[in-house]
C-alpha positions in Angstrom: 130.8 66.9 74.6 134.3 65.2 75.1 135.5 62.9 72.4 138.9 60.5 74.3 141.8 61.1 72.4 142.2 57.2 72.0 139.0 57.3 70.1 140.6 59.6 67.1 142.6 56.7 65.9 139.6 55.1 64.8 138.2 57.9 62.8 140.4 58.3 60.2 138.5 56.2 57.6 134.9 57.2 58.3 132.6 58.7 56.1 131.5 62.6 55.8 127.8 61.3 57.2 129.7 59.1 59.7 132.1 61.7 61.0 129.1 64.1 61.5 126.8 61.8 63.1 129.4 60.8 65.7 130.4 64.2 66.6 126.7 65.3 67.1 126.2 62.5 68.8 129.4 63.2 71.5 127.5 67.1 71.4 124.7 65.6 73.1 125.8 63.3 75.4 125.6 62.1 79.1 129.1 62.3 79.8 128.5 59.7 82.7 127.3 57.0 80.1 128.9 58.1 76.9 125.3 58.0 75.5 122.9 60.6 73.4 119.6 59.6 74.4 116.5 59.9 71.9 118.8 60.8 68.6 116.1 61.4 66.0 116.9 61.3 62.6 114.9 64.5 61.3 117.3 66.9 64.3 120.4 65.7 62.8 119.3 66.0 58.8 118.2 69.3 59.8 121.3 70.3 61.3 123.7 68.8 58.6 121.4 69.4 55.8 121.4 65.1 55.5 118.1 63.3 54.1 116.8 60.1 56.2 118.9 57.4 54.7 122.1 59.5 55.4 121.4 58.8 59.0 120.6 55.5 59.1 123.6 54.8 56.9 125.7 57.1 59.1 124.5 54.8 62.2 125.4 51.2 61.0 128.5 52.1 59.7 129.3 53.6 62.5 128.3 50.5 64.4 130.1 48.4 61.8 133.3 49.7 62.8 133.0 49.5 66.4 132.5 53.1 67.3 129.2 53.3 68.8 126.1 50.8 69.9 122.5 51.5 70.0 119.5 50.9 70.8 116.1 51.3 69.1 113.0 52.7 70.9 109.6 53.1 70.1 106.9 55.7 71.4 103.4 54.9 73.0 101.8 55.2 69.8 104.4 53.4 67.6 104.5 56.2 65.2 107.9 57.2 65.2 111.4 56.1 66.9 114.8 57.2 68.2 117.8 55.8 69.1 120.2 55.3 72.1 123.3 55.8 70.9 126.3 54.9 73.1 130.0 55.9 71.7 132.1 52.8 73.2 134.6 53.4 75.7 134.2 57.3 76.1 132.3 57.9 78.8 133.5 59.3 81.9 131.2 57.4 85.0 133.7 58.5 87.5 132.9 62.7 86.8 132.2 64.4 90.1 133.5 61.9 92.0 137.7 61.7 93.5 138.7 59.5 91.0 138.7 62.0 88.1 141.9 63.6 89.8 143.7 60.0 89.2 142.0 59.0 86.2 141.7 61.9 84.3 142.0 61.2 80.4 142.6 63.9 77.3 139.9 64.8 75.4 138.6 67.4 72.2 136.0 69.5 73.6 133.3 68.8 70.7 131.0 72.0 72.7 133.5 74.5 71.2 132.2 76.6 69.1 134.8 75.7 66.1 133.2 72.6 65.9 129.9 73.5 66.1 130.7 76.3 63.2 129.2 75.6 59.7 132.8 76.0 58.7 133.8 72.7 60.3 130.3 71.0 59.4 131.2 72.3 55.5 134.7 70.3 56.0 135.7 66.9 54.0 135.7 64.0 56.0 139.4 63.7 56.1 140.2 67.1 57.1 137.6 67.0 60.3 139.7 64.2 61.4 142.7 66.5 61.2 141.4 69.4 62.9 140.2 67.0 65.8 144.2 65.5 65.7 145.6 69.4 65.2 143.4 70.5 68.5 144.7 67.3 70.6 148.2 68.0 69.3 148.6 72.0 69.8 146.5 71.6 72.9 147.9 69.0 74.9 151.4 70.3 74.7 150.5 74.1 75.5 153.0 75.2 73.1 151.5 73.4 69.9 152.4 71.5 67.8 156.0 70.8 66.2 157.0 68.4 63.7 160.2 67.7 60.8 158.7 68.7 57.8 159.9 65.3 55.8 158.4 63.7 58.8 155.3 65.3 58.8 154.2 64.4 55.3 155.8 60.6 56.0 153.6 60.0 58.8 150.3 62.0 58.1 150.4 60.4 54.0 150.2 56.4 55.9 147.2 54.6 55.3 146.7 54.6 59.2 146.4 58.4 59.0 145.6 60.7 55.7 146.6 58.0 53.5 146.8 60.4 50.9 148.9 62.6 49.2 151.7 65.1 50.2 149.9 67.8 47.4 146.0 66.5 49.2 147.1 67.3 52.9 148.8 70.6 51.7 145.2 71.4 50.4 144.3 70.4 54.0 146.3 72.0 55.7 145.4 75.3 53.7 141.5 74.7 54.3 142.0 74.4 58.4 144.5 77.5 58.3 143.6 80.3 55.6 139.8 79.2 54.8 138.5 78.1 57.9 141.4 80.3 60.1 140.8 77.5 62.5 145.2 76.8 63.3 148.1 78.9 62.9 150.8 77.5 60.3 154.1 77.7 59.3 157.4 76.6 58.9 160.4 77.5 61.0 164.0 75.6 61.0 162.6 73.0 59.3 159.4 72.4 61.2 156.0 73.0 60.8 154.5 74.7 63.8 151.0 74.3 64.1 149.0 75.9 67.2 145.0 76.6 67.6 144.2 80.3 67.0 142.9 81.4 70.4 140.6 83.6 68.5 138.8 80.6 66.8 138.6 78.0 70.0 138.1 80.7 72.6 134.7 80.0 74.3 132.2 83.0 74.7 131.5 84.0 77.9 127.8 83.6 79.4 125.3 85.5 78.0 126.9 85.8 74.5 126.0 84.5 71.5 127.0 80.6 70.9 127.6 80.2 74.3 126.6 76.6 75.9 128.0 74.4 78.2 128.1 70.6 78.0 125.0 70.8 80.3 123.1 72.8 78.5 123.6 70.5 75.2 122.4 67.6 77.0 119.4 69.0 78.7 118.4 70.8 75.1 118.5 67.1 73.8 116.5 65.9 77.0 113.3 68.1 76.4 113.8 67.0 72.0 113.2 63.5 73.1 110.1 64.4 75.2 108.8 66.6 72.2 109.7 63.6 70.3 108.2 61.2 71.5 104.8 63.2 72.4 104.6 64.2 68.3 104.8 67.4 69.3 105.9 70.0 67.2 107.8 73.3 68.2 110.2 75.9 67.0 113.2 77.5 68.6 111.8 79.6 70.6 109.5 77.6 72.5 112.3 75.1 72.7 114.9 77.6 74.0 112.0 78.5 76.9 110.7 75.1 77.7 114.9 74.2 78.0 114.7 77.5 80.5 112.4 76.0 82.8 115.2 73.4 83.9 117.4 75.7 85.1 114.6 78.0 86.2 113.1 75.0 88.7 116.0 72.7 89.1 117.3 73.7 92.7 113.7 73.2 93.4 112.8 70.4 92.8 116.8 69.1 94.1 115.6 70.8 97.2 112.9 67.5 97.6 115.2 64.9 96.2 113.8 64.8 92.5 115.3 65.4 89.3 114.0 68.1 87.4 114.2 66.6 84.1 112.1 63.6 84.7 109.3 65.7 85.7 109.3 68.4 83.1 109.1 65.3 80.7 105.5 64.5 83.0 105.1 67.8 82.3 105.3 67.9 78.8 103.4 64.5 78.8 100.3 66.2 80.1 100.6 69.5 78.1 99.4 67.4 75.3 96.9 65.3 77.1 93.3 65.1 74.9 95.0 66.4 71.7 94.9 64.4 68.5 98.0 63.5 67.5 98.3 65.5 64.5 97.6 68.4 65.9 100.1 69.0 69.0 102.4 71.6 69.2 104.5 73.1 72.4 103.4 75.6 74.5 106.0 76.5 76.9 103.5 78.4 79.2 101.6 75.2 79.6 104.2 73.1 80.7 105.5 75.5 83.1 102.1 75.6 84.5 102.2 71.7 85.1 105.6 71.6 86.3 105.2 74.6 88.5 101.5 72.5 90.0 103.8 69.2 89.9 106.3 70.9 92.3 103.7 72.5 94.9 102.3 69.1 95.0 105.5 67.4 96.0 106.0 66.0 99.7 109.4 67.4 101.3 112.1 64.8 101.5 112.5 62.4 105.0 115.9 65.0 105.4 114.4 68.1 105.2 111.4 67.1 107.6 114.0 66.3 110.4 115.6 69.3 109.7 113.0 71.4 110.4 112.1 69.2 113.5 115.7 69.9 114.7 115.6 73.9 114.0 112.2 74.1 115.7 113.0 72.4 118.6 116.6 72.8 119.1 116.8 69.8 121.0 119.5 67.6 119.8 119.1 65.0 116.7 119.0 61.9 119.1 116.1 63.0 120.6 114.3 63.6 117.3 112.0 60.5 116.9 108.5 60.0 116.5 106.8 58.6 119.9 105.2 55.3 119.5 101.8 55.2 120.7 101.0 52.2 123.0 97.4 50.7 124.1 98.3 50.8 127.9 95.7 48.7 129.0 95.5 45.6 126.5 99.4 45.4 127.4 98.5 45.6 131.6 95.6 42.7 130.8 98.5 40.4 128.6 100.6 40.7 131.8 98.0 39.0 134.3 97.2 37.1 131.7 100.4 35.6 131.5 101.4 31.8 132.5 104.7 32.9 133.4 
C-alpha cells in the first residue's frame, strides 16, 4: 500500500522479478506491520505472468539484500505453503493513533491505479524504479519536479542511481512520458520539468472500475490465504463476494468485540468440512451461511450488557452491579459459633 521514500534508495539494483514481487507485496500489506500475510506463489505468477522459480528467486534476493524477511508456513495437511513476508522498516504501527500527526513519513501510494496498470507491470526494472522516484519527486514538492538538465543526466547516470547511459535514460524517460503517459516532460530554461499527469494517478471514485482502497487490498489477500490454506479453489467472482461479506458483517461482529476476519476464516474453514481435498471449491453462499449462524451465536460483549442495564433502568452506573447472594443463616450460626 505505502512504500517509505527511504526505501527507494535501495531498489535501484533489483531485478524485474524482484521489483515486482516487492511492490505486490507492499499492495497487500498490513500497514501496521509492514507484512503481506499468506503470499502464495501461484497469485503472484498469475498476476505477473512469472513461473514458480521466479518467485522463489524474487524472494531470496530480495532477502539477500535486506529488503524484506519472511517466514515459511505450512497448512494442516502439509500440502502446500505461503509465506509471511515483512518489508523492513516500512510499516507504519503508530496509524490511527496521535503520533501519526508528529511522525508522519512520505510515501508512494503503490494502491494507485498507475501502478497496478499492466503498463507499469510491462516496465524494465530500471524504469519502475524511476517512475516510483518521478511520483516522490513531482509529488512531494506540489509543483513537480525541476532539475539542470547537465545535472540531471550527472546524477540519474551514477551507479547509485540509473547507472546507465545518458542515451538509456532518454529511452526511459520517453517510455514513462509518451508510451506509458504516466509524467509530463519537458525542458524549459534549461530544466527538465517533470510532473505526474493527474489524468494517470488520479484515483477513481467508489463504485468505478479499478477502484480499491488499501483496505480492501489487504482484506482481498486475507480471505486468499483462507482459500489457501483450505485447498480450496475459486474464481473471481466468488472471491469478490466472499471479500463482500467483510464489509457486509463487519460492524456486526465489531458491535460484540470480534474481528470479522478471523471468523469468516472459521467460516471458510467449515464450508469445506467432510470434502476430500481434491475436490473443494468456494461457495460464497455457504460461508455466509456459517458466518451469518457464527454471529447469532455470539454472546454480547461485558460493555454492551451494562449498557443495556443502564438504559433499562435509568438508574445511575454506580448502582449497576450484580447483588451477591448470601446464605443468611450459615453466616448467623458462624457468629455464635465464634470464640471471639
Amino acid at each position: 500500500m505505502k512504500l517509505k521514500y527511504k526505501l527507494l534508495d535501495k531498489l535501484h539494483n533489483v531485478s524485474n522479478s524482484e521489483m515486482d514481487l516487492l511492490v505486490w507485496v507492499v499492495q497487500h500489506s498490513d500497514e501496521r506491520s509492514g507484512t503481506m500475510y499468506g503470499a502464495y506463489y501461484r497469485n503472484y505468477c498469475d498476476e505477473y505472468g512469472r513461473c514458480k522459480q521466479s518467485f522463489y528467486n524474487a524472494l531470496y534476493g530480495l532477502k539477500k539484500k535486506g529488503i524484506v524477511a519472511y517466514r515459511r508456513n505450512r497448512n494442516d495437511a502439509c500440502t502446500t505453503s505461503d509465506y509471511d513476508i515483512t518489508v523492513l522498516d516500512n510499516a507504519y504501527p503508530w496509524k490511527g493513533s496521535k503520533e501519526v500527526t508528529y511522525r508522519n513519513e512520505g510515501y508512494v501510494d503503490l494502491a494507485n491505479p498507475v501502478f497496478r496498470s499492466q503498463e507499469f507491470k510491462s516496465l524494465k526494472a530500471k524504469e519502475k524504479y524511476l517512475a516510483l522516484e518521478f511520483r516522490k519527486r513531482s509529488f512531494e514538492t506540489g509543483k513537480g519536479y525541476k532539475h539542470g538538465v547537465k545535472a540531471f543526466y550527472e546524477m540519474w547516470s551514477r551507479e547509485a542511481y540509473l547507472g546507465v547511459s545518458e542515451r538509456t535514460i532518454r529511452s526511459y524517460m520517453h517510455t514513462l512520458s509518451k508510451v506509458c503517459n504516466f509524467f509530463s516532460i519537458g525542458i524549459k530554461d534549461g530544466f527538465y520539468r517533470i510532473t505526474s499527469r493527474i489524468s494517470s494517478f488520479r484515483k477513481p471514485q467508489k463504485g468505478q472500475y479499478g477502484h480499491k482502497y488499501d483496505q480492501d487490498m489487504y482484506n482481498e489477500q486475507y480471505v486468499r490465504m483462507a482459500l489457501n490454506r483450505d485447498n480450496i479453489k475459486y474464481n473471481a467472482e466468488s472471491l469478490s463476494d466472499t471479500v463482500h461479506l467483510i464489509y457486509q458483517y463487519g460492524a456486526a461482529f465489531a458491535n460484540k468485540g470480534a474481528d470479522v476476519k478471523r471468523y469468516i476464516e472459521k467460516a471458510i474453514h467449515s464450508s469445506v468440512a467432510g470434502t476430500k481435498w481434491r475436490e473443494r471449491e468456494l461457495s460464497a453462499a455457504t460461508v455466509h451461511y456459517n458466518l451469518k449462524a457464527l454471529l447469532q451465536h455470539m454472546p454480547d460483549t461485558q460493555d454492551q450488557d451494562n449498557k443495556k442495564v443502564n438504559t433499562s433502568s435509568g438508574e445511575k452506573g454506580f448502582y449497576n452491579f450484580n447483588q451477591r447472594d448470601y446464605d443468611w443463616n450459615e453466616i448467623e450460626n458462624l457468629l455464635f459459633n465464634s470464640t471471639i
